[in-house]
C-alpha positions in Angstrom: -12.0 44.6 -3.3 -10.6 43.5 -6.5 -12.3 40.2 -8.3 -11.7 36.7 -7.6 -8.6 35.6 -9.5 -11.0 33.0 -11.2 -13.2 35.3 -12.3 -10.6 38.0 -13.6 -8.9 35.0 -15.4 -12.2 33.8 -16.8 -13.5 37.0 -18.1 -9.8 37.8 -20.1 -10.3 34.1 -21.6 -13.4 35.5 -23.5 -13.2 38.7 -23.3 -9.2 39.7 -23.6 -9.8 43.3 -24.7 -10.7 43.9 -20.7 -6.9 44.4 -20.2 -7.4 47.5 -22.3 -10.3 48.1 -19.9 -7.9 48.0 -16.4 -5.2 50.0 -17.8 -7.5 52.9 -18.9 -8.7 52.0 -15.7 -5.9 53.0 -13.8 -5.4 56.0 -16.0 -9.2 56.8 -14.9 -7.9 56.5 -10.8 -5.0 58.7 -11.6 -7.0 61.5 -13.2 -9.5 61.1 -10.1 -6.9 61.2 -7.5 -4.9 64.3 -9.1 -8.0 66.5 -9.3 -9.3 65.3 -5.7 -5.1 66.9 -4.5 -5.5 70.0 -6.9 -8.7 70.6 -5.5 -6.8 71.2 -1.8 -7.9 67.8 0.1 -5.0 66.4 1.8 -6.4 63.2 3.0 -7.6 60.2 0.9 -9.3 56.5 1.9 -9.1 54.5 -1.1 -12.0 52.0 -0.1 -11.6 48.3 -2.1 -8.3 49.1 -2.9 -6.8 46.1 -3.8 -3.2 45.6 -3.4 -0.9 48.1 -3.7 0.4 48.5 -7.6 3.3 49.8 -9.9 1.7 53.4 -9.8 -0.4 53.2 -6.5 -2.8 55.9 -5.3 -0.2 57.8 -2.8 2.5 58.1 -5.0 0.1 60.0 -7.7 -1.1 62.2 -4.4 2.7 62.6 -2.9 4.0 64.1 -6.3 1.6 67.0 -6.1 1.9 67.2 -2.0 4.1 65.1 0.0 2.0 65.5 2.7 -0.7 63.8 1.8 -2.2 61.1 4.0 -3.2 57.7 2.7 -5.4 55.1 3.9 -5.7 52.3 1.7 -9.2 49.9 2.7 -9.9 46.3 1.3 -11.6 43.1 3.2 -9.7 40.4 1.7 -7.4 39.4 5.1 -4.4 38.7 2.7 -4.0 41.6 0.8 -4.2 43.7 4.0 -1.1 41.4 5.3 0.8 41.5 2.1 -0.3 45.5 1.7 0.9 46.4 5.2 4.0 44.9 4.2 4.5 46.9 0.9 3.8 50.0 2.2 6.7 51.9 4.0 5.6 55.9 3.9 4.8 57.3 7.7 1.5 59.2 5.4 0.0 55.5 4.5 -1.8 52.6 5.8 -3.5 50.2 5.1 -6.5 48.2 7.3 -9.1 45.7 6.8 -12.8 47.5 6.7 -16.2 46.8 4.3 -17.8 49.7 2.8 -20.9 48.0 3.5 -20.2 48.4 7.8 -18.9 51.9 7.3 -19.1 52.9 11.2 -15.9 50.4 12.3 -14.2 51.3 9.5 -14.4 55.2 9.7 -13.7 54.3 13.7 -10.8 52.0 13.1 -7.5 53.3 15.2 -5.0 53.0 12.5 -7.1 54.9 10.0 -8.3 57.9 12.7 -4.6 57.6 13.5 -3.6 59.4 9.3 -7.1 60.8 8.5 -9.2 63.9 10.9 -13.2 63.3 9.7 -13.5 66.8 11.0 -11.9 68.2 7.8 -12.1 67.3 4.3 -11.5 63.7 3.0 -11.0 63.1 -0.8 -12.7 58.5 -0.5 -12.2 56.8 -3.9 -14.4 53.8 -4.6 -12.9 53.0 -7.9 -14.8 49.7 -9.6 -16.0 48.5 -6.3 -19.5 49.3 -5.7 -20.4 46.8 -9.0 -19.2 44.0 -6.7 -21.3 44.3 -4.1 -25.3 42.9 -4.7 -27.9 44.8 -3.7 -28.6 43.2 -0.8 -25.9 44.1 1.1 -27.6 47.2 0.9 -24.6 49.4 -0.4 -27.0 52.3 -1.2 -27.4 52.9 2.3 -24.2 52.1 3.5 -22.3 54.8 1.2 -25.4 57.1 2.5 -23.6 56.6 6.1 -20.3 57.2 5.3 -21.6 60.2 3.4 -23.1 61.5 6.2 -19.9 61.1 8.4 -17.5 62.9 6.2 -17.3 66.6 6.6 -18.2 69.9 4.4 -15.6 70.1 1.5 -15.2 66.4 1.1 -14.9 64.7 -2.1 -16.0 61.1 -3.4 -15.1 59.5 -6.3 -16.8 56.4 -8.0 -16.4 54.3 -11.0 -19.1 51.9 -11.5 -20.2 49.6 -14.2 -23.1 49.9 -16.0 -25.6 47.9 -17.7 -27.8 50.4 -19.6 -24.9 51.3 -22.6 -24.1 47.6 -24.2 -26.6 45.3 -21.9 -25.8 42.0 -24.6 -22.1 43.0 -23.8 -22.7 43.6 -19.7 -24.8 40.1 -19.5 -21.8 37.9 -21.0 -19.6 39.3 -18.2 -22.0 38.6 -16.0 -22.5 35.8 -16.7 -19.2 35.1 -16.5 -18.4 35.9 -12.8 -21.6 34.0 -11.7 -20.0 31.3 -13.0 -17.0 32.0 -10.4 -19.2 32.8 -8.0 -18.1 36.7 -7.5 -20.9 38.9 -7.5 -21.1 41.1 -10.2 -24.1 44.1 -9.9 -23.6 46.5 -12.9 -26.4 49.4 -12.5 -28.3 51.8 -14.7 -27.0 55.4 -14.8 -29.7 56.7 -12.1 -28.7 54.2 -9.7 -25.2 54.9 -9.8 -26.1 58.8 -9.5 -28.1 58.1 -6.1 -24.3 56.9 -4.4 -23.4 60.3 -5.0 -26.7 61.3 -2.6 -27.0 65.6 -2.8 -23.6 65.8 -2.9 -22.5 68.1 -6.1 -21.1 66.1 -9.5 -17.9 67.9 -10.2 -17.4 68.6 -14.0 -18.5 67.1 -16.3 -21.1 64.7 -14.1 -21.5 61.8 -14.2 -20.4 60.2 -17.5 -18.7 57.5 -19.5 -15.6 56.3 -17.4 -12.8 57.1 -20.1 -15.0 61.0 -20.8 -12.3 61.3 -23.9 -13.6 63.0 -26.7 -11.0 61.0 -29.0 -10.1 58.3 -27.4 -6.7 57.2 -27.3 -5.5 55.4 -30.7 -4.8 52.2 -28.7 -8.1 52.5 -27.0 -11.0 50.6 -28.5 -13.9 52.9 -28.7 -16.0 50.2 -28.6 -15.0 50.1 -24.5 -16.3 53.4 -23.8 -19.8 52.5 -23.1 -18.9 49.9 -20.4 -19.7 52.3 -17.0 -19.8 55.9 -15.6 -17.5 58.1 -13.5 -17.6 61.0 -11.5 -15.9 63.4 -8.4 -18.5 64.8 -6.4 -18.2 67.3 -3.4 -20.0 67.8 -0.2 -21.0 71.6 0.2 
């Protein structure tokens, strides 16, 4: 579930070093979904996906394992129609679902048609979970689909944060509540408890970009904007 085009386009107006911020981003998905395949799950739900992109999450699976099934997840009607119609591998799909009603979506035909719950599932929620207010009651509803997925299972989750530059965090917030597009950066704990008792994969839970050095194009000053992390259900 990608933000509003208002919002995106309102936040680049002041804040135009947040391009630099969605390409590391994708580098961030890409470094997620490669250790999720190397780690020997062969089924992925990319929940809040968006619309399918240059470098989209299948093709960084299928060039470690062709075989690797793909269900892309996003509630916005039209990029479901225009995704479905992008996407031509027999491995992929794409369907409408919230991750906030995870039941129908875990239950939907086409997805149970790619992706067996009863072995492991690598589920990417890459800069989604900061769009959905707490009172939608996401907590609870990742806590579900948690419990549905079996031993071995992976989750991935980017999220942004409000404890590292909160002067920074409140002018995009502010921002998006002027587009109306909710916008719920959390503290460090709170984004830890999505992850349940499930086990943080090296190195925990940490900045999003964990570079040491970042990248000389990168502005440092970016680094503190939210936390990443692969966890896996034992």
């Amino acid at each position: 579930m990608a933000p509003a085009p208002a919002a995106a386009e309102a936040v680049l107006q002041v804040a135009p070093e947040m391009r630099e911020v969605a390409r590391e981003g994708r580098a961030a998905i890409r470094r997620s979904v490669e250790h999720i395949v190397k780690s020997g799950v062969r089924q992925i739900i990319d929940i809040g996906s968006g619309l399918p992109t240059g470098e989209n999450v299948h093709d960084i699976a299928h060039a470690i394992d062709p075989s690797v099934r793909v269900v892309y997840v996003d509630l916005d009607d039209v990029v479901v129609i225009h995704g479905r119609a992008l996407l031509s591998s027999p491995r992929t799909a794409m369907i409408r679902g919230d991750v906030c009603d995870p039941s129908p979506l875990l239950n939907d035909p086409e997805l149970r048609a790619l992706i067996d719950l009863g072995r492991p599932v690598g589920v990417l929620m890459m800069y989604l979970l900061h769009l959905i207010p707490d009172t939608a009651g996401p907590q609870a509803a990742v806590a579900q689909l948690r419990d549905a997925l079996a031993p071995g299972s992976m989750l991935s989750i980017t999220h942004a944060a409000n404890d590292r530059r909160p002067e920074y965090v409140a002018r995009i917030s502010a921002i998006y509540a002027r587009a109306n597009q909710p916008f719920t950066p959390r503290g460090k704990d709170e984004i830890a408890a999505f992850f349940g008792d499930w086990e943080l994969e090296e190195p925990g839970l940490v900045n999003v970009w964990p570079y040491r050095t970042p990248p000389p194009a990168m502005n440092p000053e970016l680094l503190d904007l939210g936390y990443s992390s692969v966890a896996v259900k034992r």
